[in-house]
N, CA and C atoms of all chains as a GROMACS GRO file, in nm:
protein
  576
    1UNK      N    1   0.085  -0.120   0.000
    1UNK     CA    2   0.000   0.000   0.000
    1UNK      C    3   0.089   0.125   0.000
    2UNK      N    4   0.049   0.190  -0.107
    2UNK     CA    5   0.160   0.370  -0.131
    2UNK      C    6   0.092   0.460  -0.015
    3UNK      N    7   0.101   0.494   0.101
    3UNK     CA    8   0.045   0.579   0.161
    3UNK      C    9   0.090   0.701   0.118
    4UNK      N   10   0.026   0.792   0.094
    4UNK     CA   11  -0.024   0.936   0.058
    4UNK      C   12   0.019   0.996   0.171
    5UNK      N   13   0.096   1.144   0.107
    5UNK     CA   14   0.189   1.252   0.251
    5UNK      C   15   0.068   1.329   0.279
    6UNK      N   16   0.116   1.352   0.398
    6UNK     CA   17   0.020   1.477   0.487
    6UNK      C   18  -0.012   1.536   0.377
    7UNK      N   19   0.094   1.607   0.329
    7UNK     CA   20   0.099   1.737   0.237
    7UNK      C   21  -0.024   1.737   0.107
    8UNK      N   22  -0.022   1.595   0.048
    8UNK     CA   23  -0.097   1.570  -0.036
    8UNK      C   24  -0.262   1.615  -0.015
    9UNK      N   25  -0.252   1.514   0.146
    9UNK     CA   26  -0.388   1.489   0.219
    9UNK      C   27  -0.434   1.656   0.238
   10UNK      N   28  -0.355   1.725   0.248
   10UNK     CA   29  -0.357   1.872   0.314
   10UNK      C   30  -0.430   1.930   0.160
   11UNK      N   31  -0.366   1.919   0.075
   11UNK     CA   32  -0.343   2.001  -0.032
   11UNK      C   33  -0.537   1.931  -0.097
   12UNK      N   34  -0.569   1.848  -0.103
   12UNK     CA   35  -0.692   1.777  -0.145
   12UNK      C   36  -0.788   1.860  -0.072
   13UNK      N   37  -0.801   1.840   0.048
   13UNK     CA   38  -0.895   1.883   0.163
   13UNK      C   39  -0.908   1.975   0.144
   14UNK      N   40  -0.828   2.086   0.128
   14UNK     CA   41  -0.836   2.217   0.172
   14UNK      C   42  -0.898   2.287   0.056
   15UNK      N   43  -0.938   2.216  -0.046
   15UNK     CA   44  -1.015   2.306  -0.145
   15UNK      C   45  -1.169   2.358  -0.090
   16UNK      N   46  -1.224   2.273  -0.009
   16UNK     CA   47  -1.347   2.307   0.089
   16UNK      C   48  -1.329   2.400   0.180
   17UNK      N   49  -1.413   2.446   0.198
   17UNK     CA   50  -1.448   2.518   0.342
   17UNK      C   51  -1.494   2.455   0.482
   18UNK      N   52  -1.476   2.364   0.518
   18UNK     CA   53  -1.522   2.295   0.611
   18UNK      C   54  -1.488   2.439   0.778
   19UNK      N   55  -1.559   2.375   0.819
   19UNK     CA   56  -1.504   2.434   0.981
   19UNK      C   57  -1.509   2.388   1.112
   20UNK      N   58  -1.493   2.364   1.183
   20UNK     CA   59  -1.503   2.280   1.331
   20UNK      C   60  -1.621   2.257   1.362
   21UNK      N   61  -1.703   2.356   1.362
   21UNK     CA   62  -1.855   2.352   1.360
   21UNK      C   63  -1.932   2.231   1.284
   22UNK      N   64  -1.874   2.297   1.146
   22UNK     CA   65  -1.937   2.121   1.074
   22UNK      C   66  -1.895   2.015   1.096
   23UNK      N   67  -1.773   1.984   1.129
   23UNK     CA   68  -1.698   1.865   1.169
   23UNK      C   69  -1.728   1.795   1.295
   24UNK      N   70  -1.822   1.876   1.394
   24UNK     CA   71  -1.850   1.827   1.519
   24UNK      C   72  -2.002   1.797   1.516
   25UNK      N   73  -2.051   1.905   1.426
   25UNK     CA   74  -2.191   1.829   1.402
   25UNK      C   75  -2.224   1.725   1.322
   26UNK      N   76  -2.133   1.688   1.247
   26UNK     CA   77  -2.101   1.542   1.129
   26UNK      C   78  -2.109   1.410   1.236
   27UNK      N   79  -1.977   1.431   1.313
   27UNK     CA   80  -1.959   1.337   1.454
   27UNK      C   81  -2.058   1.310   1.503
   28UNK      N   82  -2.099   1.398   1.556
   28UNK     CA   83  -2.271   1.394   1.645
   28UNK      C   84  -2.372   1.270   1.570
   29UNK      N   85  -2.402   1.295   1.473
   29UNK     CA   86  -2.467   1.243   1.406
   29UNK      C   87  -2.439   1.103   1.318
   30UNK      N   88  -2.298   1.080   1.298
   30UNK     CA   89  -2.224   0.986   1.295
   30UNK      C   90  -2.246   0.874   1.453
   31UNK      N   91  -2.188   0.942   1.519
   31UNK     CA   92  -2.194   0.866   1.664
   31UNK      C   93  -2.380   0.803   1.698
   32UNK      N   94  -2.444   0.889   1.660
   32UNK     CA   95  -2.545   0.884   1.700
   32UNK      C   96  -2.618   0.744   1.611
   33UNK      N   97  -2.560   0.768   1.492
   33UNK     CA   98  -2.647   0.664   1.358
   33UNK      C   99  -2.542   0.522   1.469
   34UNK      N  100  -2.447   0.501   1.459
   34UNK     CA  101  -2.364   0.424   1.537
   34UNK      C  102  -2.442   0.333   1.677
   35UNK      N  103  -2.567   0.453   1.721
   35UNK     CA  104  -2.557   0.360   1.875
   35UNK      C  105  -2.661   0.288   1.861
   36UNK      N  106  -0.444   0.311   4.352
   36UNK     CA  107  -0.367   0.495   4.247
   36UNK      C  108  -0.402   0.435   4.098
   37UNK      N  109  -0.418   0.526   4.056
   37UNK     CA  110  -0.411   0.613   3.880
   37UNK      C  111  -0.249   0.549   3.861
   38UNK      N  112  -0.242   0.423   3.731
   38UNK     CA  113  -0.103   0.475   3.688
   38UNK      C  114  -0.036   0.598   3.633
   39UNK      N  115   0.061   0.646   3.634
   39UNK     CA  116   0.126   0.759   3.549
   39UNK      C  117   0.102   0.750   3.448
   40UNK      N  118   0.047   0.863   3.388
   40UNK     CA  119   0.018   0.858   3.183
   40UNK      C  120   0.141   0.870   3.164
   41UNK      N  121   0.161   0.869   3.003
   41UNK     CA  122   0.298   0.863   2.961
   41UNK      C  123   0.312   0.948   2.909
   42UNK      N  124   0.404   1.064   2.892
   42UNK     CA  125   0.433   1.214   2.884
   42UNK      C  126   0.445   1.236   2.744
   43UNK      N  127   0.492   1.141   2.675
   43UNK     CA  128   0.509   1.132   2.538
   43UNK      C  129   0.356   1.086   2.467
   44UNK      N  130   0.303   1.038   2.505
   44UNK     CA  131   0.153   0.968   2.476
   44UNK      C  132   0.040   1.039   2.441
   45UNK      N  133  -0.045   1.087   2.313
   45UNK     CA  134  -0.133   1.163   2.264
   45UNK      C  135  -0.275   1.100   2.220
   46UNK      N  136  -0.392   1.124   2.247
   46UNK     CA  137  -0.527   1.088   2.174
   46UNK      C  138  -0.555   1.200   2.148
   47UNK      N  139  -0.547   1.189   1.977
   47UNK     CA  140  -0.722   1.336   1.976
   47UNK      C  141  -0.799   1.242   1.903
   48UNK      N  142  -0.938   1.330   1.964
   48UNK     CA  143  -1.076   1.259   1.924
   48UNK      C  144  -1.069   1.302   1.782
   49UNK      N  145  -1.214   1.231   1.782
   49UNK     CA  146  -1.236   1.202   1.618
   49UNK      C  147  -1.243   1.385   1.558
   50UNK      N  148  -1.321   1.445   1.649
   50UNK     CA  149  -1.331   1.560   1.586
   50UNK      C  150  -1.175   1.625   1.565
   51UNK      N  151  -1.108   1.614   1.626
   51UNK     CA  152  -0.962   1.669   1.654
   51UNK      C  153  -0.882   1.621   1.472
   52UNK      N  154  -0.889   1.464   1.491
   52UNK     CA  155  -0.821   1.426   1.351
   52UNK      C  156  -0.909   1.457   1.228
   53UNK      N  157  -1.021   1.473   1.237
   53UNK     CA  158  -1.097   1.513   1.136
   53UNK      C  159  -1.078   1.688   1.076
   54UNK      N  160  -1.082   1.740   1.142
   54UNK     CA  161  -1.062   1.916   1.167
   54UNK      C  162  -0.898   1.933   1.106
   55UNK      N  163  -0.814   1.803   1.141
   55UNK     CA  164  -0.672   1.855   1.109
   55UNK      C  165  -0.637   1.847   0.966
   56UNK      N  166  -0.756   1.792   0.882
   56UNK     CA  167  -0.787   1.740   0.747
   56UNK      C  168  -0.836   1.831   0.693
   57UNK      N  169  -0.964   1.800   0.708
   57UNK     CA  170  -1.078   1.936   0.661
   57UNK      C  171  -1.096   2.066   0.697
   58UNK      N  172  -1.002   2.098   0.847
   58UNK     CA  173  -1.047   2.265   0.860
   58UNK      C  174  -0.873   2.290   0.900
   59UNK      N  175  -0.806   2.245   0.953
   59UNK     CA  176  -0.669   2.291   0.985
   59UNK      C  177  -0.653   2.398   1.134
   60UNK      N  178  -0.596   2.465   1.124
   60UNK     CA  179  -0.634   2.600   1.263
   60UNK      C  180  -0.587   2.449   1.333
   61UNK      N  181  -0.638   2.488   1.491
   61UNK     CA  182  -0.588   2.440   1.579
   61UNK      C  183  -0.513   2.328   1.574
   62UNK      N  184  -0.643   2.201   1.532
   62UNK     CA  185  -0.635   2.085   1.518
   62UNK      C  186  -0.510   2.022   1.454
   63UNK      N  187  -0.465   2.107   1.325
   63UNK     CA  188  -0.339   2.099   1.279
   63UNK      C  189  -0.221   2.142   1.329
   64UNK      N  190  -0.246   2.233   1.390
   64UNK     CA  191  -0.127   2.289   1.450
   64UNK      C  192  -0.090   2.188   1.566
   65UNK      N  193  -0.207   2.113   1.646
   65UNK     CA  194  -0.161   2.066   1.768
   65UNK      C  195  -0.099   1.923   1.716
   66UNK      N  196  -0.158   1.905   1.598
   66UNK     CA  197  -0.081   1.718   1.541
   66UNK      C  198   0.001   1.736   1.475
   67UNK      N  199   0.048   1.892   1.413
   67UNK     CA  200   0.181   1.922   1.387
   67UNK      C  201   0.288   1.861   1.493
   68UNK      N  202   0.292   1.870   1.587
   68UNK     CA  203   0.381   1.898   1.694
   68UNK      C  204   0.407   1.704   1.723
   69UNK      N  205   0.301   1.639   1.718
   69UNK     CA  206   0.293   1.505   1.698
   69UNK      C  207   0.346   1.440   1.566
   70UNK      N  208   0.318   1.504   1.439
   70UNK     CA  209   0.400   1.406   1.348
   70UNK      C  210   0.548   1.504   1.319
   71UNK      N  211   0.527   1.580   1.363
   71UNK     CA  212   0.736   1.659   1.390
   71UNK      C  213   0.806   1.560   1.485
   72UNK      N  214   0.763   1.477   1.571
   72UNK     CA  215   0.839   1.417   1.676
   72UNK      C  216   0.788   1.291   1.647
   73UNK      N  217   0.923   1.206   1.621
   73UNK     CA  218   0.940   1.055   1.609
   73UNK      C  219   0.858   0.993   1.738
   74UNK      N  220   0.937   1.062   1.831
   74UNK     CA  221   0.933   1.035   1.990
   74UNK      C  222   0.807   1.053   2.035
   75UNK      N  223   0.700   1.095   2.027
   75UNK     CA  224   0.533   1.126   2.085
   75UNK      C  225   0.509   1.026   2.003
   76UNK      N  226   0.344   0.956   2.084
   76UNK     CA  227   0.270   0.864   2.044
   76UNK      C  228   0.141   0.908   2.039
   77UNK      N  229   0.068   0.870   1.881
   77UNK     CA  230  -0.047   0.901   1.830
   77UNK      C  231  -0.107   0.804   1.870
   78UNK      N  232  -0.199   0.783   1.968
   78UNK     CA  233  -0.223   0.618   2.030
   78UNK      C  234  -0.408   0.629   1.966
   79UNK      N  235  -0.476   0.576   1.847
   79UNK     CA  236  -0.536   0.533   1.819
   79UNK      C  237  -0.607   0.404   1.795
   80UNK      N  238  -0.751   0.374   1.761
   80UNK     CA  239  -0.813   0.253   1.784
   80UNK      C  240  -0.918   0.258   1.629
   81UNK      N  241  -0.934   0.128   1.586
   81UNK     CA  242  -1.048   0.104   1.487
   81UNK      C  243  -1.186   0.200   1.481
   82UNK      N  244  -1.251   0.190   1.623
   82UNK     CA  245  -1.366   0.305   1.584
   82UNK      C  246  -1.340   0.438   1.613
   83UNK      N  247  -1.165   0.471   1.658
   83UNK     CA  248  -1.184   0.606   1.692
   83UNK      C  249  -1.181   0.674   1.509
   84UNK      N  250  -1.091   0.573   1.459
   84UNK     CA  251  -1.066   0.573   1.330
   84UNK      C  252  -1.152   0.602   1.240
   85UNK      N  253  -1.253   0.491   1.277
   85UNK     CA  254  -1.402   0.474   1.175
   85UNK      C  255  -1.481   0.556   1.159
   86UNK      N  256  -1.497   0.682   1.334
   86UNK     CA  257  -1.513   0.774   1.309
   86UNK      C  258  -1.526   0.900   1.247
   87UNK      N  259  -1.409   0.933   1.257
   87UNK     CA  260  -1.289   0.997   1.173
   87UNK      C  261  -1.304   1.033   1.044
   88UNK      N  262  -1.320   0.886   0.945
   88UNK     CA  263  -1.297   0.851   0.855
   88UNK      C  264  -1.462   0.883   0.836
   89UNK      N  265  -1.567   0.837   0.904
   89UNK     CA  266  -1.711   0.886   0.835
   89UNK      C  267  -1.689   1.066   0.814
   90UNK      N  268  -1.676   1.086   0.889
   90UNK     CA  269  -1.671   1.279   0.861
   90UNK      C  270  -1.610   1.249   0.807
   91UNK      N  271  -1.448   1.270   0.750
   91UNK     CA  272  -1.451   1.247   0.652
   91UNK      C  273  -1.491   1.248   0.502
   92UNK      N  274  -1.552   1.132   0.504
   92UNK     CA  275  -1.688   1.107   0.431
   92UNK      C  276  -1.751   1.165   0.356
   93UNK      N  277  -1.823   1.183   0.512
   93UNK     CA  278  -1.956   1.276   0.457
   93UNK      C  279  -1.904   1.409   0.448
   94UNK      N  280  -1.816   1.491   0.472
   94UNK     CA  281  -1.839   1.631   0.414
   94UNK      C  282  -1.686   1.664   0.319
   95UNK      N  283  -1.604   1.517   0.258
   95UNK     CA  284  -1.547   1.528   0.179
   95UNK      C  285  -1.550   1.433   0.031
   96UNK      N  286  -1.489   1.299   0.051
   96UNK     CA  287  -1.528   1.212  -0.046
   96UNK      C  288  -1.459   1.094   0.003
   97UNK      N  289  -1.537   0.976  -0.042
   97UNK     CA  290  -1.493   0.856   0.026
   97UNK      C  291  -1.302   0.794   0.019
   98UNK      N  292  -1.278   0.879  -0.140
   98UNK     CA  293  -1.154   0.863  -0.140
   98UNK      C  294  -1.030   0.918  -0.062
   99UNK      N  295  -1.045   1.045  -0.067
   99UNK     CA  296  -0.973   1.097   0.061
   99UNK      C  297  -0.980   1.017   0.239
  100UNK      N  298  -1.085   0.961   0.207
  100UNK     CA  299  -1.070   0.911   0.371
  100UNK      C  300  -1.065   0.793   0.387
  101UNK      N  301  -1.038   0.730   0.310
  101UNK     CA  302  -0.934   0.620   0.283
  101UNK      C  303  -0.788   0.625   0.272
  102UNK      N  304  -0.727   0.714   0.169
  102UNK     CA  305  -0.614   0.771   0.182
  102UNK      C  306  -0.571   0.814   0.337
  103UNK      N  307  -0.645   0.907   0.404
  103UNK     CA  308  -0.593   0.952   0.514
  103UNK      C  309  -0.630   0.868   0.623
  104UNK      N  310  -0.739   0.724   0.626
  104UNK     CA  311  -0.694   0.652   0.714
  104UNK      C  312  -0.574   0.577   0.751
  105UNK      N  313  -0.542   0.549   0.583
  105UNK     CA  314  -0.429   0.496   0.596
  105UNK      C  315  -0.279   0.530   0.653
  106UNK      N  316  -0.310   0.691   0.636
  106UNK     CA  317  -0.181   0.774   0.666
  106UNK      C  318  -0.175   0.738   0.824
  107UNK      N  319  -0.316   0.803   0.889
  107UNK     CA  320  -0.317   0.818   0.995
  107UNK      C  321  -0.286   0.667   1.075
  108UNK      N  322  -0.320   0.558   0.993
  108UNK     CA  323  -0.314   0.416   1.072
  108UNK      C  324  -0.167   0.410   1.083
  109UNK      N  325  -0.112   0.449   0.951
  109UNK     CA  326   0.052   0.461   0.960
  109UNK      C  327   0.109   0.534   1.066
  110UNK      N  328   0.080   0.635   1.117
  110UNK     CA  329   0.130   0.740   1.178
  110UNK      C  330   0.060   0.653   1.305
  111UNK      N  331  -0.039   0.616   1.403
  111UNK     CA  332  -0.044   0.580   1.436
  111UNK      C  333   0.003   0.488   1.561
  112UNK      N  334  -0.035   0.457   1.693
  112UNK     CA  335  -0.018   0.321   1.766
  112UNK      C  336  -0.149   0.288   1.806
  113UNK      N  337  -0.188   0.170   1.766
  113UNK     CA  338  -0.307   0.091   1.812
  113UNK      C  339  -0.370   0.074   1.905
  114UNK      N  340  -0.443   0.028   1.992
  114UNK     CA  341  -0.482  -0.011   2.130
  114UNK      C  342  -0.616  -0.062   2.098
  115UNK      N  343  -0.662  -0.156   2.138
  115UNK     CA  344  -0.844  -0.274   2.142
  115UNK      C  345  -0.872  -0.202   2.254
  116UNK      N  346  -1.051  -0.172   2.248
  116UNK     CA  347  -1.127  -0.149   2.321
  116UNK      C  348  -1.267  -0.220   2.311
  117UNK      N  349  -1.344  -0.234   2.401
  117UNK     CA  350  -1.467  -0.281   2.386
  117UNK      C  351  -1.565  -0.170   2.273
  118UNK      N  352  -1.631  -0.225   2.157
  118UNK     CA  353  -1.684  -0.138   2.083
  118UNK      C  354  -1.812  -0.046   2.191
  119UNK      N  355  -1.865  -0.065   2.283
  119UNK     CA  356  -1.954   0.033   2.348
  119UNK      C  357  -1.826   0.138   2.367
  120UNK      N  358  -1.750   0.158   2.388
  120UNK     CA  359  -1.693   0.258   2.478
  120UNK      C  360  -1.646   0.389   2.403
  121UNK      N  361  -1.627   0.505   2.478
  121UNK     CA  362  -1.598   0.645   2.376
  121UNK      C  363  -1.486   0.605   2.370
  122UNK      N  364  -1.443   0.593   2.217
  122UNK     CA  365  -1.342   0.558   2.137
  122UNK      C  366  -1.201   0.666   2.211
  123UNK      N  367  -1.236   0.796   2.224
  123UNK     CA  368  -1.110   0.888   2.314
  123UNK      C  369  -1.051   0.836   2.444
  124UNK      N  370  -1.155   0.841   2.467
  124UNK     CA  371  -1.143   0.791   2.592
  124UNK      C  372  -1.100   0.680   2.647
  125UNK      N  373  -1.140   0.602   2.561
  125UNK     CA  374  -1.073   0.409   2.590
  125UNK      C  375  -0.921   0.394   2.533
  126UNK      N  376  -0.928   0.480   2.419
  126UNK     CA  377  -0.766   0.516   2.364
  126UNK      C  378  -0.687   0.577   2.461
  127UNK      N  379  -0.738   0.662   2.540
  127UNK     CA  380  -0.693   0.764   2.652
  127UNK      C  381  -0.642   0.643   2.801
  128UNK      N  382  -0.750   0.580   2.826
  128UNK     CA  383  -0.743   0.465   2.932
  128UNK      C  384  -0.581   0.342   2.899
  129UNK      N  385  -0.676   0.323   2.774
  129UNK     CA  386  -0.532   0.155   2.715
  129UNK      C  387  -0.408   0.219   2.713
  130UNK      N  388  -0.392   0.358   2.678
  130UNK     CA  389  -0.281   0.430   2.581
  130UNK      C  390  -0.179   0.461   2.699
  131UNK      N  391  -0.250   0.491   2.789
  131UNK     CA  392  -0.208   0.591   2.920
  131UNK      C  393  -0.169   0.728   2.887
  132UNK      N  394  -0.236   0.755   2.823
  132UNK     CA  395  -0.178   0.897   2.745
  132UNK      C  396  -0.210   1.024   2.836
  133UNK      N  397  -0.098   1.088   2.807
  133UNK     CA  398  -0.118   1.213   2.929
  133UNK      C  399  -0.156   1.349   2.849
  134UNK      N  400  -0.177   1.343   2.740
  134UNK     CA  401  -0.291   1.408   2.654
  134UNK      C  402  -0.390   1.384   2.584
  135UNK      N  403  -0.495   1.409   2.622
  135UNK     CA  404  -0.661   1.358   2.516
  135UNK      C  405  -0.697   1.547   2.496
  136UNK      N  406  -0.666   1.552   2.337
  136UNK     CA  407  -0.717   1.682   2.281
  136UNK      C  408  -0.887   1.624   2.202
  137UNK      N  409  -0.943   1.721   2.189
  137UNK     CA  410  -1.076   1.744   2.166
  137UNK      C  411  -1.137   1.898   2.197
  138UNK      N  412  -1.284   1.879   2.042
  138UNK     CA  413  -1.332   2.031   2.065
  138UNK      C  414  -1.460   2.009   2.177
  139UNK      N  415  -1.457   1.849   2.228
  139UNK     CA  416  -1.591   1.855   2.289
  139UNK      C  417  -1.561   1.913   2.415
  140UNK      N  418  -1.670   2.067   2.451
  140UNK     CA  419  -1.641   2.092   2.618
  140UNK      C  420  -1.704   2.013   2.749
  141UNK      N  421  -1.775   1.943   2.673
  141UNK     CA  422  -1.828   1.831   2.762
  141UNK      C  423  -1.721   1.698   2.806
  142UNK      N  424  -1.636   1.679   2.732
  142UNK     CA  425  -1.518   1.601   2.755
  142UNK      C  426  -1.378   1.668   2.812
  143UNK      N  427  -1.373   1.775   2.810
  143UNK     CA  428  -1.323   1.864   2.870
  143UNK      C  429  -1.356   1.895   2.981
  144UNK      N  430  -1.459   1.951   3.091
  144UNK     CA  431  -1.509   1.912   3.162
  144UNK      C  432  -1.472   1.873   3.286
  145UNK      N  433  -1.435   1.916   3.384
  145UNK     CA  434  -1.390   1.824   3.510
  145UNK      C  435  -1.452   1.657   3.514
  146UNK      N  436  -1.567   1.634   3.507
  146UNK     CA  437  -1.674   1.568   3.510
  146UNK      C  438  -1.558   1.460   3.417
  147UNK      N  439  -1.518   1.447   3.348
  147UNK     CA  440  -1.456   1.365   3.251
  147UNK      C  441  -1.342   1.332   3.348
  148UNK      N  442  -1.235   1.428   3.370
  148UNK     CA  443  -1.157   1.409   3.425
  148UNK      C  444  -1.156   1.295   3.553
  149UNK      N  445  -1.250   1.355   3.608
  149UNK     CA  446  -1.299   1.278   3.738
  149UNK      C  447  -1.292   1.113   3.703
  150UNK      N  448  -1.368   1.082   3.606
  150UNK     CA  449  -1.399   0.989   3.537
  150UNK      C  450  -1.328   0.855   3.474
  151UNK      N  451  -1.208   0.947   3.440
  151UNK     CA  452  -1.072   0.927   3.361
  151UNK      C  453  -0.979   0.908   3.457
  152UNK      N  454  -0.978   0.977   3.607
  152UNK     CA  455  -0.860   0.955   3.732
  152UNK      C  456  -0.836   0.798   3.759
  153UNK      N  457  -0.980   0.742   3.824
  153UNK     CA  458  -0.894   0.642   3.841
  153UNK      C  459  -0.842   0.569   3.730
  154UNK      N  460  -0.810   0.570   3.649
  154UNK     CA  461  -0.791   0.457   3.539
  154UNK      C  462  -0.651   0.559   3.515
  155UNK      N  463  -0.637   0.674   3.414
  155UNK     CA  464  -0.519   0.702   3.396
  155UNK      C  465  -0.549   0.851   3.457
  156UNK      N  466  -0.411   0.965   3.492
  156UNK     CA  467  -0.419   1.103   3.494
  156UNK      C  468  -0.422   1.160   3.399
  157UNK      N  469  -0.483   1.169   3.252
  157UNK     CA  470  -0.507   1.233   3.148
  157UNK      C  471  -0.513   1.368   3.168
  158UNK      N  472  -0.523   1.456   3.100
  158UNK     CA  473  -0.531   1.588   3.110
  158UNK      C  474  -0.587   1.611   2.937
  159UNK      N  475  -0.729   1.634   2.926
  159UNK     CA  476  -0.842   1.689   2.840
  159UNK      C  477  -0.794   1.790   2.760
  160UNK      N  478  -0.773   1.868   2.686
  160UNK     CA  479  -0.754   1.994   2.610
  160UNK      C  480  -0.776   2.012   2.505
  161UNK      N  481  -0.808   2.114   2.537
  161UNK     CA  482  -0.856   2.206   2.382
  161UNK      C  483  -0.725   2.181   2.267
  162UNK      N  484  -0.782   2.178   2.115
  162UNK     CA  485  -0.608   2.152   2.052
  162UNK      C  486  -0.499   2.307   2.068
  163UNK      N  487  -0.601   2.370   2.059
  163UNK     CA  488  -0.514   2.491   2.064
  163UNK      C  489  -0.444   2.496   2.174
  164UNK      N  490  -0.499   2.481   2.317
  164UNK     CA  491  -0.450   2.466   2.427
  164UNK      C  492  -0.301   2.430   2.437
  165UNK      N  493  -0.300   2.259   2.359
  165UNK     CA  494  -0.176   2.213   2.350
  165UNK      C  495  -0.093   2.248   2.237
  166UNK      N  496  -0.164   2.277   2.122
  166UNK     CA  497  -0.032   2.344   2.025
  166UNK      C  498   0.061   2.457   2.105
  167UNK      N  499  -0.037   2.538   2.211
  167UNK     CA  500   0.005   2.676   2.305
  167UNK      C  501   0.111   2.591   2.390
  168UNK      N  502   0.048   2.533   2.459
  168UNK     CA  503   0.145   2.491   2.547
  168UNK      C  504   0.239   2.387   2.572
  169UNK      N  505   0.234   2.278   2.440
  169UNK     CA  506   0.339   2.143   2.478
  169UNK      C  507   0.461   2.230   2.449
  170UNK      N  508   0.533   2.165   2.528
  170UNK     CA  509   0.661   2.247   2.544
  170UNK      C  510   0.758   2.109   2.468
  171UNK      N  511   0.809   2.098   2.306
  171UNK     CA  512   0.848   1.926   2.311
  171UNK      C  513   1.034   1.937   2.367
  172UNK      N  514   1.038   2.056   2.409
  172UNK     CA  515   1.221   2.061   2.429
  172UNK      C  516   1.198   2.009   2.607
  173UNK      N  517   1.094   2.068   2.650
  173UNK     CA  518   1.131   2.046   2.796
  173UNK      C  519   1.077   1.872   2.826
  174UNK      N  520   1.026   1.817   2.739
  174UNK     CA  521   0.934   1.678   2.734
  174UNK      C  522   1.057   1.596   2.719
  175UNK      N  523   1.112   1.631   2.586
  175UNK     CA  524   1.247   1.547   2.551
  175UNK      C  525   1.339   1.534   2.672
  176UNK      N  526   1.352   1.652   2.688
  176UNK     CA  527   1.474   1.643   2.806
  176UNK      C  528   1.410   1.583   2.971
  177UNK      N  529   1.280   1.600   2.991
  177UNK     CA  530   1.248   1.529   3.130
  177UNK      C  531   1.253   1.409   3.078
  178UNK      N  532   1.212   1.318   2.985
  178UNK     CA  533   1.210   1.158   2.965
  178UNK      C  534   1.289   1.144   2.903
  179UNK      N  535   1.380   1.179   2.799
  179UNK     CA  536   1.507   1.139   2.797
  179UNK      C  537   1.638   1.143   2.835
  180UNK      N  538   1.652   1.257   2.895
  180UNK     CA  539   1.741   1.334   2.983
  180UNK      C  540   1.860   1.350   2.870
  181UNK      N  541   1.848   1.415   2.774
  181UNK     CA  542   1.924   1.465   2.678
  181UNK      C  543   1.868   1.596   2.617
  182UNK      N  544   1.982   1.688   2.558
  182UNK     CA  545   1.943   1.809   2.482
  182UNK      C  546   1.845   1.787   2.359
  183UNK      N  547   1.762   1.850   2.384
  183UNK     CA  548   1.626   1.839   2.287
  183UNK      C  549   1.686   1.842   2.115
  184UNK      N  550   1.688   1.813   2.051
  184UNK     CA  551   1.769   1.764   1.874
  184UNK      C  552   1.672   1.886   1.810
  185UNK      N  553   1.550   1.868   1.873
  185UNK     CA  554   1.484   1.963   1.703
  185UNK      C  555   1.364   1.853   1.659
  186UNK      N  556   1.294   1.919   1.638
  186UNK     CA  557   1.183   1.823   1.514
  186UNK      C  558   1.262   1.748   1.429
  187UNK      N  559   1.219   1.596   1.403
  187UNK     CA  560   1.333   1.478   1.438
  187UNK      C  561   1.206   1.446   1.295
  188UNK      N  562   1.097   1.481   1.215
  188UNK     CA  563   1.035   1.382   1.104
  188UNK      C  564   0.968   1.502   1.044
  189UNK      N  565   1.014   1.513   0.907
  189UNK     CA  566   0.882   1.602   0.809
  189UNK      C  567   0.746   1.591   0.854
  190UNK      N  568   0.677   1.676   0.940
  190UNK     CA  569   0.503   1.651   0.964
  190UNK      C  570   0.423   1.682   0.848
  191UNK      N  571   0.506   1.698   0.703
  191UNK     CA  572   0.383   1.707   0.614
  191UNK      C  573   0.403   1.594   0.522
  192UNK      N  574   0.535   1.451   0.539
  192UNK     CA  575   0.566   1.345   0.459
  192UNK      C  576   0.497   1.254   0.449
   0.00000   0.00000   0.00000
């Protein structure tokens, strides 16, 4: 398996706008479908 | 007694590794400091992972979070937990880790702490908290008892 650099991972992601906000309400709801 | 966490020893929750992907700011800055040092341990588990990897997911694309599980499994140290249990937290318990970062303030919390004593002395934080405050020259030198070298691994390789 070729694992992929941070930098790459960095450089992909960051074309979004994401923000902590969405990322914790994703979780929430993730965790939640989960229990 | 609480065994001693291990000074070198790190969990961030799912939101923590997810944020260091998709939003950067804190979250990155504080796992900067973790993949700069050979020596600190990223002590992760399958569902803290699985987590992770759903955000991810859902507010990027399935391919990327595959790619970056893999990184992160690489970067990584393992630990089994019972699947009921908060994935941070059980990583935090097995790991003995004397940092668990997270944006939840509910896990933050004395109430957690309390929670978390007898089993290990963890200490909860915000990521910013610890990007602010790990100190890795004075860490190196209390557990290894040598002059601190410098960021010892590319954190963006």
């Amino acid at each position: 398996v070729v694992v992929v650099s941070w930098a790459a991972l960095f450089e992909r992601a960051d074309a979004d706008e994401e923000t902590v906000e969405d990322v914790r309400a994703t979780l929430a709801a993730v965790r939640e479908e989960g229990e | 007694m609480a065994p001693e966490p291990d000074p070198v020893t790190v969990v961030a929750d799912a939101d923590v590794l997810a944020a260091d992907l998709l939003v950067g700011g804190a979250a990155r800055a504080a796992l900067d400091a973790v993949r700069a040092h050979d020596w600190l341990t990223l002590v992760v588990s399958d569902p803290l992972l699985d987590d992770a990897a759903a955000v991810v997911r859902a507010l990027a694309d399935a391919e990327l979070a595959t790619d970056w599980r893999e990184r992160v499994a690489d970067l990584g140290e393992f630990v089994d937990h019972p699947a009921g249990d908060h994935p941070a937290l059980a990583c935090a318990h097995r790991g003995r880790a004397a940092h668990l970062l997270s944006f939840d303030e509910e896990l933050r919390r004395a109430r957690t702490g309390a929670a978390l004593k007898p089993h290990v002395e963890t200490s909860v934080k915000h990521p910013d908290a610890f990007a602010r405050l790990f100190d890795p020259a004075a860490v190196y030198e209390a557990v290894v008892g040598d002059e601190y070298p410098g960021p010892d691994r590319d954190p963006r390789a």
